[in-house]
C-alpha positions as CSV (number, residue, x, y, z in Angstrom):
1,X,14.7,-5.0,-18.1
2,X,17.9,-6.9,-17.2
3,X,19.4,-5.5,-14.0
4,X,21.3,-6.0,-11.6
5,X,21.4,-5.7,-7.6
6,X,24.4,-5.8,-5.4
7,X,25.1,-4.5,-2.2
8,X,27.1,-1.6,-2.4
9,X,30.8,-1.6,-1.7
10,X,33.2,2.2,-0.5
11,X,33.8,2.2,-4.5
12,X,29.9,2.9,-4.6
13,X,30.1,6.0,-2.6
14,X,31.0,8.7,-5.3
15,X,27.6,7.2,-7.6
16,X,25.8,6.6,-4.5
17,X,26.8,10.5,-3.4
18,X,25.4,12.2,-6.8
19,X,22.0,9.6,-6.6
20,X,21.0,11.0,-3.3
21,X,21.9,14.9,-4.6
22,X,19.1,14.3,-7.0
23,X,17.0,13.0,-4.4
24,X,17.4,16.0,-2.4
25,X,16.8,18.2,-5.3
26,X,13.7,15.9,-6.2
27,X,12.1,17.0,-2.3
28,X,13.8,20.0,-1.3
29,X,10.9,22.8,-1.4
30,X,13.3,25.5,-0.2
31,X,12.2,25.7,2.9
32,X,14.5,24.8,4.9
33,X,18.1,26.2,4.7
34,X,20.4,23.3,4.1
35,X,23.8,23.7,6.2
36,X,27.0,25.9,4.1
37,X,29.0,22.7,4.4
38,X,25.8,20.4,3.1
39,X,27.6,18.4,0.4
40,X,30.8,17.7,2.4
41,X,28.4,16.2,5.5
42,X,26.0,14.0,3.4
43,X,29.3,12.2,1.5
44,X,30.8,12.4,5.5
45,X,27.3,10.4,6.2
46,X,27.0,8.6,3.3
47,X,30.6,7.2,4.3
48,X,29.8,6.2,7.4
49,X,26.4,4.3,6.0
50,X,28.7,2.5,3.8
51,X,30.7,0.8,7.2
52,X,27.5,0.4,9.6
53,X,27.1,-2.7,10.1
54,X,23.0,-1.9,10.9
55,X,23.2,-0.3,7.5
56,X,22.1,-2.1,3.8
57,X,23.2,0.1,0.8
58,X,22.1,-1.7,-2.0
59,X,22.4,-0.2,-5.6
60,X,20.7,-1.4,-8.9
61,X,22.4,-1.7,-12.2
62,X,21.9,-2.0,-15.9
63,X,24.9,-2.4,-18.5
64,X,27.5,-1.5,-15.6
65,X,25.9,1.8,-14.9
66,X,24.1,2.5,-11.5
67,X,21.1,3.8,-12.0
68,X,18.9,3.3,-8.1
69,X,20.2,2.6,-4.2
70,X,18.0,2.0,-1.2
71,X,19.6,2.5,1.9
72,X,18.2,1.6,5.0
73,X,18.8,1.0,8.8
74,X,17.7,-0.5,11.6
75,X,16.8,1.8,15.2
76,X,16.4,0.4,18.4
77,X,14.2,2.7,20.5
78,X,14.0,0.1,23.6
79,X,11.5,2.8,25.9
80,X,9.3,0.3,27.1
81,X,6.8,1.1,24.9
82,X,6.4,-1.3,22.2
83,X,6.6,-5.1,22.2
84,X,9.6,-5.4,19.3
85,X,12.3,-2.1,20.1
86,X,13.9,-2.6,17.3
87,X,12.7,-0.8,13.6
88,X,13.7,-1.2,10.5
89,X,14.0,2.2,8.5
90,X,14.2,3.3,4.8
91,X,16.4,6.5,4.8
92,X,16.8,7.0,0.9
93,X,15.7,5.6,-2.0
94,X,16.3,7.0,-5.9
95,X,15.8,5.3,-9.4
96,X,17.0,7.4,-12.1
97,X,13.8,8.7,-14.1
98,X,14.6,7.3,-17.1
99,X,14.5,3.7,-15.4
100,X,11.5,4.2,-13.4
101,X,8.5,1.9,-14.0
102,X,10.1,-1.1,-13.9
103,X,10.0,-2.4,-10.7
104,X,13.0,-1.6,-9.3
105,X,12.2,0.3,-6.9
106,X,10.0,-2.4,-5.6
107,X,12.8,-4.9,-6.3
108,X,15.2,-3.0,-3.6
109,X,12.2,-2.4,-1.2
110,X,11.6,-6.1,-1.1
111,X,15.4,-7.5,-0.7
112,X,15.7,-4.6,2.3
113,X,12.2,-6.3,3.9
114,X,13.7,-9.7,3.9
115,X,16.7,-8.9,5.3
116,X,14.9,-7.0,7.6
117,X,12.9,-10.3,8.5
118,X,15.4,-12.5,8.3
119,X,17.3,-10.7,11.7
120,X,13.9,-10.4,13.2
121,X,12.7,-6.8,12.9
122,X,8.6,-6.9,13.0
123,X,7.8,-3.1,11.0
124,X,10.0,-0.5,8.8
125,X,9.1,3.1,8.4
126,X,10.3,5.5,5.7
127,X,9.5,9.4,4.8
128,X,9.0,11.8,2.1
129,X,8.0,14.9,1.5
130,X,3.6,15.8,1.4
131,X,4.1,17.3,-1.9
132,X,5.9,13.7,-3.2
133,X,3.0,12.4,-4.6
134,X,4.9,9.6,-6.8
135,X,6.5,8.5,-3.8
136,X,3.3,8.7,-1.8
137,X,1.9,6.3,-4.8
138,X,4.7,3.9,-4.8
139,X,4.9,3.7,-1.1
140,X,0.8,3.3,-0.7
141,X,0.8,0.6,-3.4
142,X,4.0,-1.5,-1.2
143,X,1.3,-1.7,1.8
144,X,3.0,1.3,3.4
145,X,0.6,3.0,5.7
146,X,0.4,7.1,6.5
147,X,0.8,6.3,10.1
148,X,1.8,9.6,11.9
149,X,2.4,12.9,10.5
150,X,5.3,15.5,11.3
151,X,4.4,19.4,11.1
152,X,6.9,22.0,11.1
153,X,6.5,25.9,11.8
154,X,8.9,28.4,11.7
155,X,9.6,30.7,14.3
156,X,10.3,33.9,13.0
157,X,12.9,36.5,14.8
C-alpha cells in the first residue's frame, strides 16, 4: 500500500480529534463515566499535544486522506529510582479498520522508537484496555512486554 507519514501540523487537529473519538469508542467498556465536557477537553489536549515540544504526532496517509496517528511523549520521573528518568510513552494510536493489516501501525510505532533513541530515551510504555485483544496482539508481536498491571474498583456510596 502506498502511504504516507508526516508529522502532524495544528491543520491535523480536527482529523486527528475524530481518529482518537473512535479510539475511545474502540475501548471504552462503559465503565467509567467520561466527564459532561469530554469532547471539548480531549480537542483542548489534543491542542496542546500538537505544540509540546516532548510530543510526536505523527499521522499516516493514503490518497490525501488520514487514515492512522500515533502520538506519543516522553516523561521524566527523576525519583532516584531508575538508572535512565526519562520514558518514552505511546498515548494513542488508531488505524482506520479498513487500512489495518498493512503495517502501519508498525510503521508509526517504529519512526516514534527511533526518535525516541535518537534523544536518548532507553524504554517506552503504552496501554490499552484487558479486553483489547488486537492491540494486546499487535503490541506482544512489537516486543512489548505485559510489565505491570493496573486494577481499578469502584467504591460505591
Amino acid at each position: 500500500m502506498d502511504h504516507s507519514i508526516a508529522e502532524a501540523c495544528p491543520e491535523d487537529l480536527e482529523t486527528i480529534y475524530h481518529l482518537t473519538l473512535k479510539l475511545h469508542d474502540h475501548e471504552d467498556d462503559g465503565s467509567v463515566k467520561t466527564h459532561e465536557h469530554f469532547e471539548i477537553n480531549l480537542k483542548k489536549w489534543l491542542k496542546h499535544e500538537l505544540n509540546n515540544p516532548r510530543t510526536l504526532i505523527l499521522i499516516a496517509k493514503y490518497k490525501n486522506k488520514t487514515i492512522g496517528f500515533i502520538s506519543a511523549t516522553s516523561l521524566l520521573n527523576d525519583n532516584g529510582f531508575l538508572a535512565s528518568p526519562i520514558k518514552g510513552i505511546i498515548q494513542l494510536l488508531w488505524i482506520e479498520p479498513e487500512f489495518r493489516k498493512h503495517s502501519i501501525a508498525k510503521q508509526l510505532v517504529n519512526n516514534v522508537e527511533r526518535c525516541f533513541k535518537e534523544v536518548g530515551i532507553e524504554y517506552v510504555e503504552c496501554s490499552y484496555t484487558n479486553f483489547n485483544e488486537q492491540a494486546k496482539h499487535f503490541w506482544s508481536k512489537l516486543g512489548y512486554l505485559e510489565n505491570s498491571i493496573s486494577a481499578r474498583k469502584f467504591l460505591a456510596d
